[in-house]
C-alpha positions in Angstrom: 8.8 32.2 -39.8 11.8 29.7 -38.7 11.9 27.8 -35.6 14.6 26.8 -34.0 15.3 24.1 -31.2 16.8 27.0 -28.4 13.7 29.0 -28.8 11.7 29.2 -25.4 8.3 28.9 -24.9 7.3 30.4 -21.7 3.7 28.5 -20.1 1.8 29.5 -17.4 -0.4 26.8 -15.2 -4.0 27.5 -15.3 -4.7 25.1 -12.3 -2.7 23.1 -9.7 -3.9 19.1 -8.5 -5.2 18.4 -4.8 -5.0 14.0 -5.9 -5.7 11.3 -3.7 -1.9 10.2 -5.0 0.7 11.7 -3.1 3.3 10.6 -4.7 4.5 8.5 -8.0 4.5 4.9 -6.4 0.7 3.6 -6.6 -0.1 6.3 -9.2 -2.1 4.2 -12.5 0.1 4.2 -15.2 -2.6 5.3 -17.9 -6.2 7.0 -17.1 -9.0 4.8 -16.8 -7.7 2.2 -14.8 -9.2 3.9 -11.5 -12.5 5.3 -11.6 -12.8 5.9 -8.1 -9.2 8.3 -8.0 -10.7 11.4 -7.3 -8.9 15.0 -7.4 -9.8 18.6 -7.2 -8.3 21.0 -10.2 -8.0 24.3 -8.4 -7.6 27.1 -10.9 -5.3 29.7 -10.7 -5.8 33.1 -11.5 -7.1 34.7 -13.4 -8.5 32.1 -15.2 -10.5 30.7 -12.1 -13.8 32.5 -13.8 -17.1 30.8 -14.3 -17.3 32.1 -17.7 -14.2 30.5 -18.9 -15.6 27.4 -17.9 -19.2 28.0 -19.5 -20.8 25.1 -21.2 -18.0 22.9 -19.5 -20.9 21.1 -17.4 -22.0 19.7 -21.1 -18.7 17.4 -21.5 -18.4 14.0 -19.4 -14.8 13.8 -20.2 -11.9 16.6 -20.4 -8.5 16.2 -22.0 -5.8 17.5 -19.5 -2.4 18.9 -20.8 -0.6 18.7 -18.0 3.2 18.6 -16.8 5.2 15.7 -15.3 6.5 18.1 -12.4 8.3 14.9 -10.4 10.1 13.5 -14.0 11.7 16.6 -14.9 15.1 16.4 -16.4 18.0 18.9 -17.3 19.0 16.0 -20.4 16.7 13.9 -22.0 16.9 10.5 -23.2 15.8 9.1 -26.6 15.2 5.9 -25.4 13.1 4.4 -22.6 11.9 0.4 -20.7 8.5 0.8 -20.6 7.2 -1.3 -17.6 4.0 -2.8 -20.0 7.3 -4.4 -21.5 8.5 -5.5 -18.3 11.0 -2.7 -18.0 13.6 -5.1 -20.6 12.8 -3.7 -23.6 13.6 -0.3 -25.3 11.1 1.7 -27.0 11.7 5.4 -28.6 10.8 7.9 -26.3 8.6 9.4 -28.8 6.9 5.6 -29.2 6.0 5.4 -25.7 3.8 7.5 -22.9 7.0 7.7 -20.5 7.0 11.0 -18.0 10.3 11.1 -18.9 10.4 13.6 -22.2 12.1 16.3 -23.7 9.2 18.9 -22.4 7.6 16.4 -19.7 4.4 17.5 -21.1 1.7 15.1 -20.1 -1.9 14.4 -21.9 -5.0 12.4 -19.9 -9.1 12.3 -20.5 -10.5 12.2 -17.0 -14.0 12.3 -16.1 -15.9 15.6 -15.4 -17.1 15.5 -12.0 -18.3 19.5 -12.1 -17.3 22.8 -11.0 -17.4 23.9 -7.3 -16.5 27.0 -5.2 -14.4 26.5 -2.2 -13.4 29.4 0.1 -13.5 31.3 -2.7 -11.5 29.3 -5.0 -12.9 27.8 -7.8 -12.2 24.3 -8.3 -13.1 21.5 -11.3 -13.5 18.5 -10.0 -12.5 15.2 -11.7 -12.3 11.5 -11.4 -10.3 8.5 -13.5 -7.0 9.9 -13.6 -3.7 9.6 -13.3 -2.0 13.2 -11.6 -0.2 13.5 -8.5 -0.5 16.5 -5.9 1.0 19.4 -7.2 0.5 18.9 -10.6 0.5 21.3 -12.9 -1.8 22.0 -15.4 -1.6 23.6 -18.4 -4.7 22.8 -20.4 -8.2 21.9 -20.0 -10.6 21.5 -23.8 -13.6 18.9 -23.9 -13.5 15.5 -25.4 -14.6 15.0 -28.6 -16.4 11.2 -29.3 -17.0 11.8 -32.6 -12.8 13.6 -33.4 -11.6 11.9 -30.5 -12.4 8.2 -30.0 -10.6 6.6 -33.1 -11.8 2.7 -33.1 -9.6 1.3 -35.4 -6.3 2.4 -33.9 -3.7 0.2 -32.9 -0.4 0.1 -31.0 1.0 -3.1 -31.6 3.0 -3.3 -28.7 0.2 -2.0 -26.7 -3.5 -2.9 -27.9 -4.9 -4.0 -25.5 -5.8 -3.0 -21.5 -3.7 -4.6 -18.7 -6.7 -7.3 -17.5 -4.5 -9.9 -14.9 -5.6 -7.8 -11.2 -4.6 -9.6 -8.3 -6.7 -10.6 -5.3 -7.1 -7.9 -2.8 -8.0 -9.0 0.7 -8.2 -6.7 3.4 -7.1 -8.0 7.1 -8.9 -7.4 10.3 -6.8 -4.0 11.2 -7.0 -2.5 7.8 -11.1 -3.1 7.7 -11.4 -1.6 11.3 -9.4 1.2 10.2 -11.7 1.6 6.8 -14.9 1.8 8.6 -13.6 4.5 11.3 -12.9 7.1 8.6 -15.3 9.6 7.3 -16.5 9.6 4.0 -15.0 13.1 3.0 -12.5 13.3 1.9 -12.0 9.2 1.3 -14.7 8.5 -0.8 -14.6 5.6 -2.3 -11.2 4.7 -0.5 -11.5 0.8 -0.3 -12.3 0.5 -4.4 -9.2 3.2 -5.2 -6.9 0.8 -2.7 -8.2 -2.4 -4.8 -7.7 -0.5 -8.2 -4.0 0.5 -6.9 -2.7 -2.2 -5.6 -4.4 -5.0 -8.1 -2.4 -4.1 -10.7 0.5 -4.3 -8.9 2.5 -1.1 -8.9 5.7 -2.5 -8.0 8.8 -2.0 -10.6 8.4 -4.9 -13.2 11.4 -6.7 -12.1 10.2 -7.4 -8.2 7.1 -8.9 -10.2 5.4 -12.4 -9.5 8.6 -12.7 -7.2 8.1 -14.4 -3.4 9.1 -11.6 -1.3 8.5 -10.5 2.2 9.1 -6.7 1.5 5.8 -4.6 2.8 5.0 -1.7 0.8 3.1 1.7 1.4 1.5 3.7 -1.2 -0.1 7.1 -0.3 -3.2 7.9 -0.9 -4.8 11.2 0.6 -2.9 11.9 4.0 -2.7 8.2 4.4 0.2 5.4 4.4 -1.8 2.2 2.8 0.2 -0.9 3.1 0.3 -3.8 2.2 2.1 -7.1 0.8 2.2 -9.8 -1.9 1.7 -13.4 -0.8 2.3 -16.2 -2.7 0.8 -19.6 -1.8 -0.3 -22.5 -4.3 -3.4 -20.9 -5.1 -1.8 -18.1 -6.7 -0.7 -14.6 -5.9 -3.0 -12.1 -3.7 -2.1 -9.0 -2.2 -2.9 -8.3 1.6 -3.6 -5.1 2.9 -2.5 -4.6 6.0 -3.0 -1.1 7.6 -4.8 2.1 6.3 -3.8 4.7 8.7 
C-alpha cells in the first residue's frame, strides 16, 4: 500500500477540555510546570462508557493526543522561534514542540485525577497540563514508566527545566478578592496564579524589560492581573486584581 501526501485522514474527538485556561496567553508552555491547573475531559459519545475506561483508575499519568484547535493553519511553516530561545532563533518545526504544525496535533502526560459522572456525562478528570477550553481530544492511553520515561535522553537545546520564577506578591485587593471565592470551582487558584505568572508568560521580547503595561490572563471565568515591577532588588510580579 502507497501513501501519498493529499490522502485524508478523517479523526473524530473522543472528549472536549472544560480548563482553568481560557485562552493561550498564561497557558504553561510544556506539562508539568503547573500542578495545580486543573481541567475536566468530558467524553463524547459514544465513547463516554465506563468500560472503555476500565483499569484507567490503575495509571497516575495519561498521555493525551490532543489538537491545537487556536494554532490551526491553512499553510504551514517549516521553520519556527521557539520562545525557550527567546523567540531569536529558528529551529525546524519538526525540532521543536510549536502548536504551529502541519496537522497541529498535540501530545501531553497529565496527571490522573479519576473518572466522575456529571449530569449524566462522564467526565476524566486531570491535573498538570497544558490544554485550553475547547480542546479537542483525540487520544487518551496510560503512561508507561518503564517504555515511557527514557533517562538518558537529551535535547541539547532544551535539557533542562525553565527554573528562574519570579516573585509573586499578591496586593491587598487581589487577597481580599482570593478569600471571598469558593473553593469549587477555584481550587487551588492562588498556587495556579503563582505557577502562571512566575514564569513569566509574556512574549520573550517584552522580557526582563521595565514596563508599566498591566496584563490579564484568564483563568476559569476570571480576568487575573497583574504587572512586572522592577526595583534594585530584582524583578517581581504584582498581582493586582482577581475578579
Amino acid at each position: 500500500m502507497t501513501y501519498t501526501p493529499q490522502d485524508a485522514l478523517t479523526l473524530t474527538p473522543i472528549a472536549y477540555a472544560r480548563s482553568c485556561f481560557r485562552d493561550k496567553f498564561g497557558v504553561p508552555r510544556q506539562p508539568g510546570l503547573t500542578r495545580h491547573a486543573h481541567a475536566d475531559l468530558v467524553i463524547a459519545s459514544p465513547f463516554d462508557r465506563e468500560d472503555a475506561f476500565r483499569g484507567l483508575e490503575t495509571a497516575s499519568h495519561l498521555w493525551l493526543t490532543f489538537q491545537f484547535h487556536e494554532a490551526v493553519r491553512e499553510e504551514w511553516r517549516p521553520v519556527v522561534r521557539p520562545p525557550r530561545l527567546g523567540g531569536n532563533r529558528k529551529m525546524g518545526v519538526f525540532a521543536s514542540r510549536s502548536p504551529f504544525r502541519p496537522n497541529s496535533l498535540g501530545l501531553s502526560v497529565v496527571r490522573n485525577e479519576g473518572l466522575r459522572r456529571e449530569n449524566g456525562r462522564l467526565i476524566l478528570q486531570i491535573s498538570d497540563h497544558d490544554l485550553i477550553e475547547g480542546t479537542p481530544i483525540l487520544d487518551i492511553k496510560p503512561y508507561l514508566p518503564f517504555a515511557d520515561s527514557v533517562p538518558e535522553a537529551s535535547l541539547g537545546w532544551a535539557d533542562s527545566p525553565p527554573t528562574e520564577r519570579l516573585p509573586v506578591v499578591f496586593l491587598d485587593e487581589a487577597e481580599a478578592q482570593l478569600a471571598a471565592l469558593p473553593r469549587e470551582p477555584y481550587r487551588d487558584l492562588r498556587r495556579l496564579i503563582e505557577d502562571v505568572v512566575s514564569y513569566d508568560p509574556r512574549p520573550s521580547f517584552r522580557r526582563g524589560r521595565e514596563e508599566a503595561r498591566i496584563y490579564g490572563a484568564h483563568l476559569y471565568d476570571l480576568n487575573v492581573r497583574f504587572r512586572f515591577i522592577h526595583d534594585p532588588g530584582g524583578e517581581r510580579v504584582e498581582v493586582l486584581t482577581v475578579c
